[in-house]
C-alpha positions as a Python dict, from the first residue, in 0.01 Angstrom:
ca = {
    (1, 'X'): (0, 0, 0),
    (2, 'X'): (40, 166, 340),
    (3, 'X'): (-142, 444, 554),
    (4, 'X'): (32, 662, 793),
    (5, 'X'): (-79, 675, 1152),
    (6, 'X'): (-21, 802, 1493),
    (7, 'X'): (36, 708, 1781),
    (8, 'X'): (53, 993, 2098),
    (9, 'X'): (286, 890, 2357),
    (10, 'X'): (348, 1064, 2676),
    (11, 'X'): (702, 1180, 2791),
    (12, 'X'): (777, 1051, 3190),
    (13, 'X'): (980, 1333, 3276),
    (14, 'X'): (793, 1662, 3095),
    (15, 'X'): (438, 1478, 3101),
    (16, 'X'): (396, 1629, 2779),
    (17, 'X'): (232, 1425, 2468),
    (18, 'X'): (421, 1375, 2167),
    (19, 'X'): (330, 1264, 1820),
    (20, 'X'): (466, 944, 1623),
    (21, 'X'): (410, 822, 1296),
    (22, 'X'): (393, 481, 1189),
    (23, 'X'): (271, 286, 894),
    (24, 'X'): (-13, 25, 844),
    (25, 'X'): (110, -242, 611),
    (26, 'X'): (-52, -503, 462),
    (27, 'X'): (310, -689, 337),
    (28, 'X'): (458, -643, 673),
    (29, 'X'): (203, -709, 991),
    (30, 'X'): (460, -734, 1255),
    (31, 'X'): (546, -360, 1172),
    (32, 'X'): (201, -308, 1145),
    (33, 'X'): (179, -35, 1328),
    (34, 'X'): (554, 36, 1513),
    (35, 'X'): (604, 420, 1594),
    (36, 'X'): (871, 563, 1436),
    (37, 'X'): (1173, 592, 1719),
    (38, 'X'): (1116, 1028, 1711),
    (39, 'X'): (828, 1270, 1753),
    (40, 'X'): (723, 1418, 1466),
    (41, 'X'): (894, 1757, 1658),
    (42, 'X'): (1230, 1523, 1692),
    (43, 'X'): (1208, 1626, 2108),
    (44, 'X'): (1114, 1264, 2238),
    (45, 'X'): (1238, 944, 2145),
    (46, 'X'): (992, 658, 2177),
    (47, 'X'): (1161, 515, 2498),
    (48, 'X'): (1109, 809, 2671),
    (49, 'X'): (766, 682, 2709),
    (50, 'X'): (590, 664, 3033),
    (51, 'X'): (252, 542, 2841),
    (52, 'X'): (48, 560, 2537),
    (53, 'X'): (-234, 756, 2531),
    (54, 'X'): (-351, 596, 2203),
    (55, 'X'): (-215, 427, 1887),
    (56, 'X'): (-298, 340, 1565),
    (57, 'X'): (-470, 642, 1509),
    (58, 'X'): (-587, 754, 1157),
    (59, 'X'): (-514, 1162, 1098),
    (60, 'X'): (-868, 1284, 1167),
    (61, 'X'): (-919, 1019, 1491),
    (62, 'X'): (-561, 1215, 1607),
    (63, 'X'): (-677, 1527, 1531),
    (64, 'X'): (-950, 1507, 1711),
    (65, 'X'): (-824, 1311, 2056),
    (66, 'X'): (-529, 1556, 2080),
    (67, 'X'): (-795, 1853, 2075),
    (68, 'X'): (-991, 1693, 2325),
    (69, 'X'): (-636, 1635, 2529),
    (70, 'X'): (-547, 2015, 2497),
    (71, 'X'): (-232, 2179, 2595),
    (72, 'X'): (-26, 1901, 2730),
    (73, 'X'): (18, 1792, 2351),
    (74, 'X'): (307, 1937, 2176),
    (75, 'X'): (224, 2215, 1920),
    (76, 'X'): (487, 2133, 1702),
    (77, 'X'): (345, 1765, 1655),
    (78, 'X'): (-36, 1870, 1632),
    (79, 'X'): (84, 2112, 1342),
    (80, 'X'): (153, 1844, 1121),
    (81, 'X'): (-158, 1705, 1177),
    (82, 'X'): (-313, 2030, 1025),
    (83, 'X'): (-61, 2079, 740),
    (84, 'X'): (-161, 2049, 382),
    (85, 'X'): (115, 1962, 129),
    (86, 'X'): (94, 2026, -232),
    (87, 'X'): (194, 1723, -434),
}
């Protein structure tokens, strides 16, 4: 079984924040917790990075830190944070 979570990475030329998932696996630990290699938006890749700002977050922990963070975070990627999908 595995749990998304994210990880907010900031870009070293826009300074903006950007969103990545990643899984937590028990069958895999050294992918424990790897971002994916694009924002949830698709405008950074991950080696764009000039730092993290956290990782390994769970959805509410995100939620809440990027709030706190404010408008240097990406709308596009806090969206999904907020989205509800019907399964």
């Amino acid at each position: 079984m595995s749990k998304t979570v994210y990880t907010l990475k900031k870009h070293g030329d826009s300074e903006e924040y950007h969103l990545f998932q990643a899984e937590l696996t028990q069958s895999q630990p050294e992918r424990r917790c790897a971002p994916q290699n694009k924002s949830i938006c698709q405008k950074m890749n991950k080696n764009a990075s000039s730092e993290d700002k956290f990782a390994c977050f769970s959805e509410e922990k995100a939620r809440k830190k990027c709030a706190e963070i404010g408008r240097v975070v990406c709308g596009v990627c806090v969206i999904h944070l907020y989205t509800s999908y019907d399964t």
